[in-house]
C-alpha positions in Angstrom: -12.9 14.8 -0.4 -9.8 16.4 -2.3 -7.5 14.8 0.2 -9.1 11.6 -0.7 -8.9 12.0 -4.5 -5.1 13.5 -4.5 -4.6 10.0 -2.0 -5.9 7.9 -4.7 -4.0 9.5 -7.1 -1.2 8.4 -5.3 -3.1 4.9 -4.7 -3.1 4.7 -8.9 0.7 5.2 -9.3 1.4 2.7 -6.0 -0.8 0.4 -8.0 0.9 0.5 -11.2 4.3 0.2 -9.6 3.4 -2.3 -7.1 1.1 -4.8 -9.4 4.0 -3.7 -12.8 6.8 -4.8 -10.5 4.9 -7.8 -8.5 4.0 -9.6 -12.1 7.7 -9.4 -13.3 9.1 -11.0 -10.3 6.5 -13.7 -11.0 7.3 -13.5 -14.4 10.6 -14.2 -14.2 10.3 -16.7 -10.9 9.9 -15.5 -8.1 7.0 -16.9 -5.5 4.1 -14.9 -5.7 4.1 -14.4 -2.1 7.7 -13.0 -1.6 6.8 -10.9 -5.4 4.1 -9.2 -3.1 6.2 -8.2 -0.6 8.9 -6.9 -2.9 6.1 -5.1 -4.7 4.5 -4.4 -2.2 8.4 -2.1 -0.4 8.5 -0.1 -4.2 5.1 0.8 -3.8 5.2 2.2 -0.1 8.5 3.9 -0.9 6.5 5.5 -3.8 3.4 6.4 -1.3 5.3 8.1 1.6 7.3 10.3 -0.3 3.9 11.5 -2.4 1.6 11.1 0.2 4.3 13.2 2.5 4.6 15.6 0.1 1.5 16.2 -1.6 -1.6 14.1 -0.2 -1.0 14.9 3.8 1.3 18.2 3.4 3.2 17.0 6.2 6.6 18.0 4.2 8.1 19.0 7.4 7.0 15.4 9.5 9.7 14.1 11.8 11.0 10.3 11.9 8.2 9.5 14.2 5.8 9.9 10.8 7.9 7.7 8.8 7.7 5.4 11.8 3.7 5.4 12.0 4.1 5.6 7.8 5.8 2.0 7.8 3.7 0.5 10.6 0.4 1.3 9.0 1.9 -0.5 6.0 3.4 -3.3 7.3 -0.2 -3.5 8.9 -1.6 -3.1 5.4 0.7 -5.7 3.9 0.0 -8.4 6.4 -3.9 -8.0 5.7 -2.6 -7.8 1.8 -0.8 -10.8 1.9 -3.1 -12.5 3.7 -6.4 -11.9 1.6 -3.8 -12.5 -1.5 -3.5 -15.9 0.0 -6.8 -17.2 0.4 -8.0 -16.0 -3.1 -4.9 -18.1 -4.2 -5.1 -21.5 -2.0 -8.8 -21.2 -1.5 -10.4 -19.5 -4.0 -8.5 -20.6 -6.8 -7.4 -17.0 -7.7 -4.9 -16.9 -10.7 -2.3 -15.0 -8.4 -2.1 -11.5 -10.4 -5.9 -11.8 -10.5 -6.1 -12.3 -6.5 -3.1 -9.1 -6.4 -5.6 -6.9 -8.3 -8.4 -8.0 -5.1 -6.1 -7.8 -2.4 -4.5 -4.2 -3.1 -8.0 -2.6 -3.9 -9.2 -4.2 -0.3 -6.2 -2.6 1.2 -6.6 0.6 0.0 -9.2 1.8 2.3 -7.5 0.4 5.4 -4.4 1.8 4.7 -6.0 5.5 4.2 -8.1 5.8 7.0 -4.9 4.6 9.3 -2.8 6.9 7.8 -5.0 10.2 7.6 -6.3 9.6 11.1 -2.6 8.7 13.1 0.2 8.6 11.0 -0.7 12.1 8.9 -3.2 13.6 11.4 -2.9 16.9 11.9 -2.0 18.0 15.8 -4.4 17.9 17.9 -6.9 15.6 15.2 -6.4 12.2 17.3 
């Protein structure tokens, strides 16, 4: 349970940067789609380094984690992107609104694939 709190710790700073920096690109332009991606990259590179650090202890992890890290999130921002679109085009989400939906149903996901493969301890999986 505390690895879960200190990961969504972590989750409410990824948030902030990743929702903060995915309404200015709309803001100032940019398609709400490719603003989710970019968010999306600031938010992961935010996440490994805490989640590394802090969350998983895994401070001495090899390139093989940051491997797993990245394909757990390019999972997670696929399913992200996806649900982000059907609140939009089919739901009639205002896009910020359907952001806010999409990264709280990704949430979940993205911990249970990272604490049981990408951070799992030797031996766990």
């Amino acid at each position: 349970m505390k690895r879960f709190l200190k990961f969504g710790t972590v989750g409410v700073f990824n948030t902030l940067i990743t929702l903060g920096s995915y309404t200015l690109f709309i803001y100032i332009g940019i398609h709400y789609l490719l603003a989710n991606v970019l968010g999306y990259v600031l938010g992961v590179l935010n996440s490994y380094y805490w989640n590394k650090k802090w969350v998983f202890d895994a401070s001495d992890a090899k390139a093989d984690v940051f491997v797993k890290f990245a394909s757990v999130n390019v999972f997670t921002l696929a399913f992200n992107t996806l649900i982000l679109y059907l609140l939009v085009h089919y739901a009639g989400f205002h896009p910020v609104v359907a952001n806010i939906v999409a990264i709280g149903s990704g949430m979940v996901l993205n911990y249970l694939l990272n604490a049981r493969w990408t951070f799992a301890a030797k031996g766990s999986h």
